[in-house]
C-alpha positions in Angstrom: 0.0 0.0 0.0 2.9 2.2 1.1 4.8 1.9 -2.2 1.0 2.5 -3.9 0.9 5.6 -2.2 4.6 7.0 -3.1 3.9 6.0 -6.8 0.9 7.8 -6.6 2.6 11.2 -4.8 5.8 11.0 -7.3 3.1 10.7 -10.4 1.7 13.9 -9.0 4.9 15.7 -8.5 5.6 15.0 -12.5 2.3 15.9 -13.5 2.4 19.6 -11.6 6.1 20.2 -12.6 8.0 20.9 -15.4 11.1 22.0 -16.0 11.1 24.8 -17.9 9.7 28.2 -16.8 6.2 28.0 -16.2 5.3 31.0 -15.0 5.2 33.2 -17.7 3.1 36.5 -18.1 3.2 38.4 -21.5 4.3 41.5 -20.7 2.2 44.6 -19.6 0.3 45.7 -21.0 -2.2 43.6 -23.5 -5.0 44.3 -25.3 -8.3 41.5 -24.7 -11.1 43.4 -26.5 -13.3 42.1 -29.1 -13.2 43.9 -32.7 -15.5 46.7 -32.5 -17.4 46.2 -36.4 -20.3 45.6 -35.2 -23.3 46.2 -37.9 -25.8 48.5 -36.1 -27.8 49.6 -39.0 -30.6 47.3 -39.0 -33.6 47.6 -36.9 -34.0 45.5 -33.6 -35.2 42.9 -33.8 -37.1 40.5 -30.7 -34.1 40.0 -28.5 -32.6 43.6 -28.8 -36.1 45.0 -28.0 -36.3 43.3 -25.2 -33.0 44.1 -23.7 -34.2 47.8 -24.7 -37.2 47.5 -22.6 -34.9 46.0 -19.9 -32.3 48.7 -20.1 -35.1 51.4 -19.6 -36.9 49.6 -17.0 -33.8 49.3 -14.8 -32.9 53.4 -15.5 -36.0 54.4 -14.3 -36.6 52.0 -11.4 -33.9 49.9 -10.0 -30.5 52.0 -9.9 -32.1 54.7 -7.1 -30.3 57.4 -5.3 -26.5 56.6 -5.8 -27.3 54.0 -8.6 -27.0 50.6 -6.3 -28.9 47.9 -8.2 -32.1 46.8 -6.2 -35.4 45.0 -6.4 -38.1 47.6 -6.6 -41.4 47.3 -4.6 -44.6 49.2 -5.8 -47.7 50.3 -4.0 -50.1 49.5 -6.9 -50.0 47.3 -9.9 -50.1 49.3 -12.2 -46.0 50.1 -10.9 -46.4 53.8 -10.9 -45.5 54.6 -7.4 -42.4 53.0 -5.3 -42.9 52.5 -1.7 -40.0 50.0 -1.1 -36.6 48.3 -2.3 -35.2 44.9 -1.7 -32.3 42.8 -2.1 -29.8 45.2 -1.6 -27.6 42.8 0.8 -26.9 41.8 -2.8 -26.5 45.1 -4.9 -22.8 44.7 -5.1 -22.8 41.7 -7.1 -25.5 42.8 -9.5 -24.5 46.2 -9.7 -21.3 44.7 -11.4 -22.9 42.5 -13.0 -25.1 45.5 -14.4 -21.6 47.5 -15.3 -20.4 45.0 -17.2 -23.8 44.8 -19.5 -23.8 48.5 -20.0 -20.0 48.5 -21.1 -20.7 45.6 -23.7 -23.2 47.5 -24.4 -21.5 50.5 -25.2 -19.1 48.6 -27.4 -21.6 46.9 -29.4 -23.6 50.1 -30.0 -21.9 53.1 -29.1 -25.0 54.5 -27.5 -24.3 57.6 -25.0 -26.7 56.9 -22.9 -24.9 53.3 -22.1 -21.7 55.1 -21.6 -23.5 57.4 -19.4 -24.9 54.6 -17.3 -21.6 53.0 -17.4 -19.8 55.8 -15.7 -22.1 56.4 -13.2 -22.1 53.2 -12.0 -18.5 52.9 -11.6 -19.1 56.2 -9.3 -21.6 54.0 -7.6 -19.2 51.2 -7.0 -16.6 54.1 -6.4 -18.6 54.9 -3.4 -19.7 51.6 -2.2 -15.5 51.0 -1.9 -14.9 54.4 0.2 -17.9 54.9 2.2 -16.5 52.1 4.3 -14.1 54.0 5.8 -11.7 50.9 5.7 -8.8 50.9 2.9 -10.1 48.1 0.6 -13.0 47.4 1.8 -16.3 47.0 -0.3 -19.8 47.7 1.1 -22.9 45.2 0.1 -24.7 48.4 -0.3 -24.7 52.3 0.1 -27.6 54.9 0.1 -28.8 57.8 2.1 -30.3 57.5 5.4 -33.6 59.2 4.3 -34.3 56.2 1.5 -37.0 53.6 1.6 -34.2 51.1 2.4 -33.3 52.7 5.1 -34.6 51.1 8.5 -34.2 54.1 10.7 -31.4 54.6 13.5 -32.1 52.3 16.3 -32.8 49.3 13.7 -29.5 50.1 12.2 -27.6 50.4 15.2 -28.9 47.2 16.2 -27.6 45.5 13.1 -24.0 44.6 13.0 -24.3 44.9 8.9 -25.8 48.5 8.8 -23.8 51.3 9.5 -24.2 55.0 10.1 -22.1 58.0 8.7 -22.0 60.4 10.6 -19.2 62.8 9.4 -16.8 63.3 6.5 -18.0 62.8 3.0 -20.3 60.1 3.2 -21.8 61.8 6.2 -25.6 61.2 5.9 -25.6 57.8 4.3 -25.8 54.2 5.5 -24.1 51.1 4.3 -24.5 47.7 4.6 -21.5 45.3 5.1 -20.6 41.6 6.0 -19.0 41.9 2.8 -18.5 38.4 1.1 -16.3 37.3 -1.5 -20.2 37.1 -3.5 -20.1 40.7 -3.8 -16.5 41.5 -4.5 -17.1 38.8 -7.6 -19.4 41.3 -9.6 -17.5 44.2 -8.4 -14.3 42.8 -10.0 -16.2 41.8 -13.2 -18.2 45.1 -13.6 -15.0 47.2 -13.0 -12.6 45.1 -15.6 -15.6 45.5 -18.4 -15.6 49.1 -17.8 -11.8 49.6 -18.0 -11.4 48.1 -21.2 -14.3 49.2 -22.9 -15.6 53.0 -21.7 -13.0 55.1 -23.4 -13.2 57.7 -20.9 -9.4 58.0 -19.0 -10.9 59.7 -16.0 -13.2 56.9 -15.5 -10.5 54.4 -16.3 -8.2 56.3 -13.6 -10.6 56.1 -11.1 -11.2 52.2 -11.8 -7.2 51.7 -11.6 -6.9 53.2 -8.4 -10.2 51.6 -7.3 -8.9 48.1 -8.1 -5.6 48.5 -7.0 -6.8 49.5 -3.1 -9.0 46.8 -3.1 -6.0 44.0 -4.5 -3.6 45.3 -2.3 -5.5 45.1 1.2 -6.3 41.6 -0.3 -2.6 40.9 -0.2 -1.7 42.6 2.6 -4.7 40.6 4.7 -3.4 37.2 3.2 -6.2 37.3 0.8 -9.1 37.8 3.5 -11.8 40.5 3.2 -10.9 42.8 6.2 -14.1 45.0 7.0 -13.9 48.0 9.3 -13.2 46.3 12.7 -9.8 45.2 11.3 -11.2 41.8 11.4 -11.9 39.3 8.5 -15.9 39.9 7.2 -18.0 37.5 9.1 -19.7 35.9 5.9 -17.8 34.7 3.1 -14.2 36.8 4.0 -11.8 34.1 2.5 -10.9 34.8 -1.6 -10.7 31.2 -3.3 -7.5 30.3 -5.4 -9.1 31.2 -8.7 -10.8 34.1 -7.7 -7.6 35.1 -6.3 -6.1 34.4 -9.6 -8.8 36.5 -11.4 -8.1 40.0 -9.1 -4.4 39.5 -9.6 -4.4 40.0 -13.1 -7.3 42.3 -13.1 -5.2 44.2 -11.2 -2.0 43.4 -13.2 -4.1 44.5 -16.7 -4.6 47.6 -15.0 -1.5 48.5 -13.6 1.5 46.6 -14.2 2.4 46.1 -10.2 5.2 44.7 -9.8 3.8 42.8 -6.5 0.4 41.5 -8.1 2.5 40.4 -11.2 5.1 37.8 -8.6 1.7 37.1 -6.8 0.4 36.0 -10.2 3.4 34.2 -11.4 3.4 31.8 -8.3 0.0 31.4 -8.7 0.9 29.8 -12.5 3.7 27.4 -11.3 2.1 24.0 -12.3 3.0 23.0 -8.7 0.2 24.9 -7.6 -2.5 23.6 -10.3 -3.5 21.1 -7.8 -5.0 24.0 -5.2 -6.4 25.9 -8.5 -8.8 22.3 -9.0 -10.0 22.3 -5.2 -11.2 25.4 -5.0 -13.3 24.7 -8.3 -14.3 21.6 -6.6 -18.6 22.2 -7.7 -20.6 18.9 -7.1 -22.6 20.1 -3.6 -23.9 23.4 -6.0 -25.8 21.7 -7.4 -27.9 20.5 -4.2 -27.2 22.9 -1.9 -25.4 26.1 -2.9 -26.4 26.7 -6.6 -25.9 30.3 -6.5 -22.2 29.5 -6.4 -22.0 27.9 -10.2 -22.8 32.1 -10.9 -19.4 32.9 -8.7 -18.2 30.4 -10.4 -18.6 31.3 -14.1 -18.6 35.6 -13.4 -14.9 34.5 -11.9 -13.5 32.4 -14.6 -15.4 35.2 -17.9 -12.5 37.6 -17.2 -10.1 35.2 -15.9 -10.1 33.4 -19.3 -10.8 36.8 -21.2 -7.3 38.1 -19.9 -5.2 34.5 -19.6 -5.8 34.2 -23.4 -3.4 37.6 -23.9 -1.3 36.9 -20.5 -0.7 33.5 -19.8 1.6 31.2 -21.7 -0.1 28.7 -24.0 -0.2 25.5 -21.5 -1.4 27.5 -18.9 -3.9 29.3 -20.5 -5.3 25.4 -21.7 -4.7 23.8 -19.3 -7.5 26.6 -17.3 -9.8 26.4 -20.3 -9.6 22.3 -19.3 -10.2 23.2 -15.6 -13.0 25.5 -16.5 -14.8 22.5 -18.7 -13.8 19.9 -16.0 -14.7 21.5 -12.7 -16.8 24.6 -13.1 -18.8 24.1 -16.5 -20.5 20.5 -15.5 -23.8 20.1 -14.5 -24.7 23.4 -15.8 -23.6 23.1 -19.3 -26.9 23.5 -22.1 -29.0 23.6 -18.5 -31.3 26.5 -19.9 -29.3 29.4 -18.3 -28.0 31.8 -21.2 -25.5 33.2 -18.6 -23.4 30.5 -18.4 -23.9 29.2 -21.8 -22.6 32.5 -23.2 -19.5 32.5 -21.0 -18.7 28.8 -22.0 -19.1 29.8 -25.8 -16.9 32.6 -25.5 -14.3 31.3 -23.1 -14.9 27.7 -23.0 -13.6 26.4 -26.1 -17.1 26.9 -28.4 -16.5 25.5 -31.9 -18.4 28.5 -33.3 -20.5 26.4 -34.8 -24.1 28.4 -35.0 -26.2 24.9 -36.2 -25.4 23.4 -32.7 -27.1 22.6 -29.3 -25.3 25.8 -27.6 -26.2 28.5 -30.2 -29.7 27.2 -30.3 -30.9 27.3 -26.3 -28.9 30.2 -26.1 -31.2 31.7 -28.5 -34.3 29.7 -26.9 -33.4 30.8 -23.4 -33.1 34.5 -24.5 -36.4 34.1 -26.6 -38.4 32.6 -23.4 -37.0 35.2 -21.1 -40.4 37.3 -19.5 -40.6 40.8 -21.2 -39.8 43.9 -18.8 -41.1 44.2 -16.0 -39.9 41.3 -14.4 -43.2 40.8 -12.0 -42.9 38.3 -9.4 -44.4 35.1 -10.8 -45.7 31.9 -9.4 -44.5 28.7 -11.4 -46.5 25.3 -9.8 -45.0 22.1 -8.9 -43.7 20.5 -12.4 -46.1 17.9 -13.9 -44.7 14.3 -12.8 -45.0 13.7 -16.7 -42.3 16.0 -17.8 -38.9 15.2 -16.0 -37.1 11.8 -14.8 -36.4 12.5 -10.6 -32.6 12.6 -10.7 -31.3 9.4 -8.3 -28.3 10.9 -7.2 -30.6 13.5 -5.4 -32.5 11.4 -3.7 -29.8 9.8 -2.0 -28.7 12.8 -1.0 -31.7 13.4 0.3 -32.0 10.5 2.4 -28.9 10.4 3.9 -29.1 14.4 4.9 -32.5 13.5 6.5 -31.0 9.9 8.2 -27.8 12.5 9.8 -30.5 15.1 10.5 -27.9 18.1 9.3 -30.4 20.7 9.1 -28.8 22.2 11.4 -25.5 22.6 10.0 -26.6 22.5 5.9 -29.8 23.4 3.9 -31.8 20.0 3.5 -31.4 18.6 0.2 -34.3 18.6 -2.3 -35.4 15.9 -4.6 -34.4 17.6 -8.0 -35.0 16.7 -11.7 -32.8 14.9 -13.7 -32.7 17.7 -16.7 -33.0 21.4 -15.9 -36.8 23.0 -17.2 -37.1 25.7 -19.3 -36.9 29.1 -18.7 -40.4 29.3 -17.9 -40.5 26.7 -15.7 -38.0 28.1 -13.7 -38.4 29.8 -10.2 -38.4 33.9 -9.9 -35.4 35.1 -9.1 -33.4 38.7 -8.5 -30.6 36.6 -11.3 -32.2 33.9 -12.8 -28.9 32.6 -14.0 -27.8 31.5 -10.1 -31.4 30.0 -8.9 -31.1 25.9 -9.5 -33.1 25.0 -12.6 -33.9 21.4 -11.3 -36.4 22.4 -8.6 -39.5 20.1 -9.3 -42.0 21.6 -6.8 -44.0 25.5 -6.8 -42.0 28.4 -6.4 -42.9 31.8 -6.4 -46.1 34.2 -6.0 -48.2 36.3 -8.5 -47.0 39.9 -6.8 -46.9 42.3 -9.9 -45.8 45.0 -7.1 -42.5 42.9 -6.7 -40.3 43.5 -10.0 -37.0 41.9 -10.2 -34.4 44.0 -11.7 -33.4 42.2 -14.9 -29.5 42.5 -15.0 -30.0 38.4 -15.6 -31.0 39.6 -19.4 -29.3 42.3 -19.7 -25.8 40.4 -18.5 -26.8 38.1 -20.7 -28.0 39.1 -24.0 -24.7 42.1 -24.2 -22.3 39.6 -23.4 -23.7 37.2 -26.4 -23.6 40.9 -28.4 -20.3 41.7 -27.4 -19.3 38.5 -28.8 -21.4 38.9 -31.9 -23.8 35.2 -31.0 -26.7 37.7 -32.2 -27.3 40.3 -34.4 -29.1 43.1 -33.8 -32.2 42.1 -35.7 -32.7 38.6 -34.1 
């Protein structure tokens, strides 16, 4: 067994070595934009006015006082009058997410008014980094203290996520923070977007500096989100190997730092591919966490987008592999336009427009609900439509025979195949809610509109890549 076990760690010692250089980073700095001949002349056609109706919807009602992303809550039905806002814990992440639409956008059409909403959310993300008070530091969320989202005082002071400003700039405002690694995912991704494709160099200054506070406390905390106390955030606070990965050489695109760049270069020895694999380690997303396959993929869009002008050849395939192997699984053609678009631009897609991924991507975008994105109820799925999915079942039993409810989520039965779009539950992103789920879900509450940065991310990233034409 002994001499098993030594062939086994030698084997793996050849495999993650070489020995020539492997750490090689082209040099600073590259260019990783997409052609910009896109033709714009035609009219719109279904998709496009859709994500037009999505792009107005979300100007008017979900970016409020300093642009945060939110869910919007109405007191009638007709949606004339706000008299609430949710899911801002979240507004980080889809903020981001929403920068990065409206700079793919921009490139695709060259409309102002995309540039406009660009830059003003990198302001908004500006401020979610600095209102803090805490070098580095990103809030969940940052508004004044006279907004509907606002609890009042005592409610805040009794929450140890809400803070108070009292003086200096921000003085006035409230923040939320408990920051997790969630939320500085779609910060990272909505900021990287922007830098390479607003050509504004004040608002590419600002998102230099920006990301190079926020990598450098990273480093300095041994890669844990330090919030204000000085200690690590008490959700989510450690960054994963190839999210880690991802910042570096956002930061390196931006800068050239000397520091992020050795960072980065240790990060590629092949001795280290082994920690690069754990952390991508996915099977429990789909049962328990599902929201992380979203992490997942928003991580590895620009860490693939810049590795292909950075990284030496074997590296940059061999992470292509890892993305196909480890995070691209159980999601791949599973109805979610989101991920499909990232595998076909950074995954390895033949390009081939008669195949299974062009078409759901297309399907998925074509069933999407049309602006406003109401709450909706969706029943338990007819027995007669989906095969139960074994592997869930066990799961199931076994979490119910340890009785772990406690510790984890109980694990639902699930269906083998993911459903439709339409058949899928209501979500704030409907790109990170599991498409499996076999029982009802939802409510018909026309006063609760989702945001729709899940159609907007998606449909401007299959622009940006030129899947669709402007009059599909």
């Amino acid at each position: 067994m002994r001499k098993v076990l030594l062939t086994a760690a030698i084997g793996l010692i050849i495999f993650f070595s070489g020995c020539k250089d492997d750490t090689y980073v082209a040099t600073w700095p590259q260019n990783a934009v997409v052609a910009r001949d896109y033709d714009e002349s035609q009219p719109a056609g279904l998709l496009r006015d859709k994500a037009a109706q999505y792009d107005a919807w979300h100007l008017q009602w979900h970016q409020p006082y300093y642009g945060g992303t939110v869910e919007t809550h109405f007191a009638d039905d007709a949606r004339t009058v706000m008299n609430g806002v949710g899911g801002y814990g979240d507004s980080c992440i889809w903020t981001g997410t929403y920068l990065g639409s409206q700079a793919m956008r921009y490139h695709v059409t060259g409309d102002p008014v995309a540039k406009e909403n660009a830059i003003r959310m990198v302001g908004t993300l500006d401020g979610y980094l600095h209102v803090t008070g805490k070098e580095g530091f990103i809030a969940r969320y940052h508004a004044p203290q006279d907004s509907l989202g606002y609890r009042g005082d005592a409610a805040c002071d009794a929450s140890d996520s809400c803070h108070r400003v009292v003086t200096g700039t921000y003085a006035g405002d409230f923040w939320e923070g408990n920051t997790s690694r969630d939320q500085y995912t779609g910060w990272f991704f909505g900021m990287a977007l922007a830098y390479d494709l607003i050509d504004d160099e004040a608002v590419k200054t600002i998102i230099r500096a920006d990301v190079n506070e926020v990598v450098t406390a990273l480093m300095d905390n041994n890669w844990n989100i330090t919030a204000q106390d000085n200690k690590p955030s008490k959700t989510a606070p450690q960054v994963i190997a190839t999210m880690k990965m991802n910042f570096l050489l956002i930061g390196y695109h931006m800068s050239g730092d000397a520091r992020m760049l050795k960072q980065l270069k240790a990060m590629l020895l092949n001795a280290n591919r082994a920690s690069l694999l754990v952390s991508d380690i996915n099977y429990f997303n789909r049962y328990l966490e599902y929201y992380g396959n979203n992490l997942g993929h928003t991580n590895w869009y620009n860490l693939l987008r810049l590795g292909k002008v950075y990284f030496g050849e074997d590296d940059y395939n061999w992470l292509v592999s890892e993305f196909n192997k480890s995070v691209h699984t159980f999601t791949r053609l599973s109805h979610n336009a989101w991920f499909n678009g990232i595998y076909m631009s950074q995954g390895g897609w033949g390009n081939d427009t008669s195949d299974a991924y062009y078409a759901q991507l297309v399907e998925d975008l074509t069933a999407f609900r049309d602006a406003p994105n109401g709450e909706y109820y969706v029943p338990a799925r007819d027995t007669s439509i989906y095969t139960i999915d074994p592997q869930s079942v066990k799961l199931h039993n076994l979490f119910e025979a340890l009785n772990v409810d406690s510790i984890w989520k109980p694990i639902n039965i699930q269906a083998l195949q993911a459903f439709p779009v339409l058949l899928q539950c209501p979500s704030d992103f409907l790109w990170q809610r599991n498409p499996f789920v076999i029982t009802a879900c939802g409510s018909n509450n026309p006063k609760h509109v989702n945001p729709g940065v899940d159609y907007l991310a998606a449909y401007w990233l299959a622009s940006y890549h030129k899947f669709l034409n402007k009059d599909m």
